[in-house]
N, CA and C atoms as a LAMMPS dump frame, in Angstrom:
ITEM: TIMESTEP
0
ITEM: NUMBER OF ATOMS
234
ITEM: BOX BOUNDS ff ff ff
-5.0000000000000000e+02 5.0000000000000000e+02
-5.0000000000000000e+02 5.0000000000000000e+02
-5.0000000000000000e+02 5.0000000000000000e+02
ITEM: ATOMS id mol type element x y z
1 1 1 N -0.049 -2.143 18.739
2 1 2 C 1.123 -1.92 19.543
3 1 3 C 1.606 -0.496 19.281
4 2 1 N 1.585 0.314 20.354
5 2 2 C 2.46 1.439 20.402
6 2 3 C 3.738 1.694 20.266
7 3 1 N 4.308 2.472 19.319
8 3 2 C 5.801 2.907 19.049
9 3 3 C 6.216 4.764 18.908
10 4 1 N 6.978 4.884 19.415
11 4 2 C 7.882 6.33 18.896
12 4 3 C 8.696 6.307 17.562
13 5 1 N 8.388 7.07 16.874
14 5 2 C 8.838 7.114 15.281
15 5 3 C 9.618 8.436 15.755
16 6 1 N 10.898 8.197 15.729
17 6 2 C 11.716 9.456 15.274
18 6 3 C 12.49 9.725 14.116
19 7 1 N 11.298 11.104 13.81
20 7 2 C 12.336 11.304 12.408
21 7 3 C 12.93 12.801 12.334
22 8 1 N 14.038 12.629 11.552
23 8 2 C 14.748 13.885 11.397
24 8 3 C 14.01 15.095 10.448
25 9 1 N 13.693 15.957 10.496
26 9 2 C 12.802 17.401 10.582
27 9 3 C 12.447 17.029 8.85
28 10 1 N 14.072 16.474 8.013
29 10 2 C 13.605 16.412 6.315
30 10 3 C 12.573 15.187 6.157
31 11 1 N 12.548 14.307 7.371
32 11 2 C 11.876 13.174 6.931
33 11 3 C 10.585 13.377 7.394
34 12 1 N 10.49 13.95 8.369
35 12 2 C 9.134 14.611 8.974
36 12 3 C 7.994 15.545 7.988
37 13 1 N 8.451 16.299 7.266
38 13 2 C 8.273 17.235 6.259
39 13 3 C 7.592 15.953 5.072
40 14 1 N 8.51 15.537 4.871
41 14 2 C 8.254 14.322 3.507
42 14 3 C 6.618 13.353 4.199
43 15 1 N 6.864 12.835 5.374
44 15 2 C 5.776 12.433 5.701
45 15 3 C 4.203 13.392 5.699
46 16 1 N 4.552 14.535 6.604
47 16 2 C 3.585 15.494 6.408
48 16 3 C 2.933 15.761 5.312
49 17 1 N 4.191 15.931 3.994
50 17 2 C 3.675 16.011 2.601
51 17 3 C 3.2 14.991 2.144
52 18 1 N 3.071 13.967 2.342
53 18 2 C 2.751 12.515 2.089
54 18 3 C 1.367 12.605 2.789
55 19 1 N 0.893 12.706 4.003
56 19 2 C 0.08 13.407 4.82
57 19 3 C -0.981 13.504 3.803
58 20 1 N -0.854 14.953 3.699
59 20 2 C -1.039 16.004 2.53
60 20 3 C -1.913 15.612 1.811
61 21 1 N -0.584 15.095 0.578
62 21 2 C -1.293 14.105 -0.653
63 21 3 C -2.08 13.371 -0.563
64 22 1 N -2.048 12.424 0.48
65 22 2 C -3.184 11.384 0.962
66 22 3 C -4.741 12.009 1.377
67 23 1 N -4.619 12.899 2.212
68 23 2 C -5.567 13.621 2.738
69 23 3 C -6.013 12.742 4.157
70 24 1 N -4.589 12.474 4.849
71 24 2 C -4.636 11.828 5.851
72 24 3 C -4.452 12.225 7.068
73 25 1 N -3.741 11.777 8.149
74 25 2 C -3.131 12.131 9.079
75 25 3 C -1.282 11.604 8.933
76 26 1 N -0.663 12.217 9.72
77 26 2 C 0.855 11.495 9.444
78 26 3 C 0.582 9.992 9.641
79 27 1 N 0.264 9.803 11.067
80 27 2 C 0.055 8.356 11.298
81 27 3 C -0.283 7.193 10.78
82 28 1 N -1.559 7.771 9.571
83 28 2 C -2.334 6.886 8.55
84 28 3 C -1.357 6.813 7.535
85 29 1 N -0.514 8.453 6.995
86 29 2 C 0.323 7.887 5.785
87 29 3 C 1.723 6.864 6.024
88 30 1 N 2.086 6.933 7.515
89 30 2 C 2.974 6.074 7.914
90 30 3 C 2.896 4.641 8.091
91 31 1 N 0.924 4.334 8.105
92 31 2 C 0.76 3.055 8.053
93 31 3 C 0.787 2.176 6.878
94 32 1 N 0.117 3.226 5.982
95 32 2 C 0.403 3.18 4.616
96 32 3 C 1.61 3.12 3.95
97 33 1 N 2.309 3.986 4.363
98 33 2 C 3.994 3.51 3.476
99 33 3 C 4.072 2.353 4.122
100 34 1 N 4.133 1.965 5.555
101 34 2 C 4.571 0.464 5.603
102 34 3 C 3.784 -0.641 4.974
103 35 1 N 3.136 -0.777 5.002
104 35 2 C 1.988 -1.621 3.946
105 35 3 C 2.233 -1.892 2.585
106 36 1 N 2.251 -0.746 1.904
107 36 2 C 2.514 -0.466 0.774
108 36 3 C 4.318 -0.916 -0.02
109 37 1 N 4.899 -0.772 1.217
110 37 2 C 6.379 -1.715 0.96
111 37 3 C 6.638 -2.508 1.536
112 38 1 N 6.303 -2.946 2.085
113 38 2 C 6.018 -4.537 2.598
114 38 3 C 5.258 -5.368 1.471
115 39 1 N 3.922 -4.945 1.113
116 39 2 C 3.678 -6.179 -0.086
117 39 3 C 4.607 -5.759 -1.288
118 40 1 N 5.315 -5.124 -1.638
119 40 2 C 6.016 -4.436 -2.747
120 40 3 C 7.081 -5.706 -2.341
121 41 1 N 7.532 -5.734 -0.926
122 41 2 C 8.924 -6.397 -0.781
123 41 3 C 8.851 -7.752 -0.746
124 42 1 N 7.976 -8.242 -0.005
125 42 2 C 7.507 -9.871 0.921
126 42 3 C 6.908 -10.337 -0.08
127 43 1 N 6.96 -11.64 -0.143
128 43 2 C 5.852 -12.513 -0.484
129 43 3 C 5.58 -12.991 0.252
130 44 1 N 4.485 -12.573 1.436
131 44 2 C 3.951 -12.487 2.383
132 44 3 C 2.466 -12.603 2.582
133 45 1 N 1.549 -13.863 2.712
134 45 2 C 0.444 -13.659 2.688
135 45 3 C -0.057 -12.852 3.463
136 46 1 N 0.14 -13.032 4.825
137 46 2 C -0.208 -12.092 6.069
138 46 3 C -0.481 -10.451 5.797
139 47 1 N 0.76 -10.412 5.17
140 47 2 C 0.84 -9.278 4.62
141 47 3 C -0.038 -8.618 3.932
142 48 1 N 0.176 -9.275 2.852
143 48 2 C -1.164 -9.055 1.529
144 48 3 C -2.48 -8.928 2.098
145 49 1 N -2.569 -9.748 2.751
146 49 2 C -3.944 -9.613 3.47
147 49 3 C -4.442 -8.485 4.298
148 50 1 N -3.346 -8.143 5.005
149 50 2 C -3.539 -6.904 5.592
150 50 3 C -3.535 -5.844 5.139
151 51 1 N -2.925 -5.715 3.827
152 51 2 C -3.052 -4.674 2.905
153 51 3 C -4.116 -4.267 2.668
154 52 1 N -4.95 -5.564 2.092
155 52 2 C -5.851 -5.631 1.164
156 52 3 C -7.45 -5.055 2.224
157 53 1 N -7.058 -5.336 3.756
158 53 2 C -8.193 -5.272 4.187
159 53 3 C -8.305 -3.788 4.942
160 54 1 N -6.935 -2.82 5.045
161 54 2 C -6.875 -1.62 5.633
162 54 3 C -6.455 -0.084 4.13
163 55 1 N -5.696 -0.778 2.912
164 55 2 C -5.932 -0.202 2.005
165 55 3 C -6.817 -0.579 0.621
166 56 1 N -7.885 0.261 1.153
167 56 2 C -9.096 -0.07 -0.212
168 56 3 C -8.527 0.236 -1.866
169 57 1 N -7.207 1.099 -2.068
170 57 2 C -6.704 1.067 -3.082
171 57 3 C -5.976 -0.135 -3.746
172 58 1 N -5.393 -0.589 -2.223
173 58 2 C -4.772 -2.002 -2.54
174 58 3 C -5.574 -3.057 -3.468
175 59 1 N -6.849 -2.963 -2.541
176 59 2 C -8.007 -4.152 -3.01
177 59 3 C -8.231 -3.996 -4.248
178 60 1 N -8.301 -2.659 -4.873
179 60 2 C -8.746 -2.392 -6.018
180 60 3 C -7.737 -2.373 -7.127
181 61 1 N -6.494 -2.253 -6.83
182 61 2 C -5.466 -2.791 -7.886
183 61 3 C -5.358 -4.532 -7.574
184 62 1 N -5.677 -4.726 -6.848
185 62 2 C -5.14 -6.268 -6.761
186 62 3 C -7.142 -6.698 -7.795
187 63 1 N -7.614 -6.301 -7.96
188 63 2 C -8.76 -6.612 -8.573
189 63 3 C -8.515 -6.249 -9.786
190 64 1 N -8.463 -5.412 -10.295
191 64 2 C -7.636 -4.455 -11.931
192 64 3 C -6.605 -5.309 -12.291
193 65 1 N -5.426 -5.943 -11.641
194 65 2 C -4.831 -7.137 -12.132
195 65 3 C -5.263 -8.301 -12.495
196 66 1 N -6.152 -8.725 -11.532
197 66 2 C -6.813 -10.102 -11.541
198 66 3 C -7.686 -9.894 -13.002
199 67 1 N -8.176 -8.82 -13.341
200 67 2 C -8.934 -9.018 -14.584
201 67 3 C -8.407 -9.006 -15.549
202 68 1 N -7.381 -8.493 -15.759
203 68 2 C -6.654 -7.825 -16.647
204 68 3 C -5.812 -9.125 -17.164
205 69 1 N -5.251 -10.112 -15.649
206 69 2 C -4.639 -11.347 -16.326
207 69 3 C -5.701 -12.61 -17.278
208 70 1 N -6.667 -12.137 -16.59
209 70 2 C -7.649 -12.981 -16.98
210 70 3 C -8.267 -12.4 -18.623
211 71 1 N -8.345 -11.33 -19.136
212 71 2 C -8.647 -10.434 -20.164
213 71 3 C -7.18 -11.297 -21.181
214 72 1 N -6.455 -10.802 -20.723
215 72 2 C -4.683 -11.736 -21.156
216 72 3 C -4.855 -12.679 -21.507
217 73 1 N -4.922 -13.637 -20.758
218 73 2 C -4.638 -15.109 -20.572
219 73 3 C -6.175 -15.958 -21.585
220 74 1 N -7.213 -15.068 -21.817
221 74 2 C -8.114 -15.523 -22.527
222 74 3 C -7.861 -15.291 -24.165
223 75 1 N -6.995 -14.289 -24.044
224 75 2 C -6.632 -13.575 -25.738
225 75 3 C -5.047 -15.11 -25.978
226 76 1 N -4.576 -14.958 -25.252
227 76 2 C -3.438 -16.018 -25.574
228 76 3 C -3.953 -17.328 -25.774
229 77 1 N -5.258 -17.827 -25.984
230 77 2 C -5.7 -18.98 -25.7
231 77 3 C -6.439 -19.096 -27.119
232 78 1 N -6.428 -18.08 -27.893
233 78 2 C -7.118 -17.827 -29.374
234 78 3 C -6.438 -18.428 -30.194
């Protein structure tokens, strides 16, 4: 679905720089901030899911946790 994002010139800048950092386009880092605070906010499967399947960083921290509880949860069991 198509939308107009209007932002004011400081918020424009911040995205661009966001841009930037990413080594993206604005559009991609704008899809990304929403993504990225949305599973931060929701407990939202839909969500998560969509994260997980358009940010490959996502996938890969949500994998780095999963081991890590499991690395945990095997030491607490000693």
């Amino acid at each position: 679905m198509a939308m107009t994002l209007r932002l004011t010139p400081e918020q424009d800048r911040a995205l661009s720089l966001l841009a930037q950092a990413q080594g993206s386009s604005k559009q991609e880092a704008a899809i990304r901030a929403i993504l990225t605070t949305a599973t931060r906010t929701l407990a939202d499967a839909e969500v998560e899911d969509l994260a997980t399947q358009l940010l490959p960083e996502y996938a890969a921290a949500q994998r780095r946790i999963r081991t890590s509880r499991a690395l945990f949860q095997g030491r607490e069991e000693r």
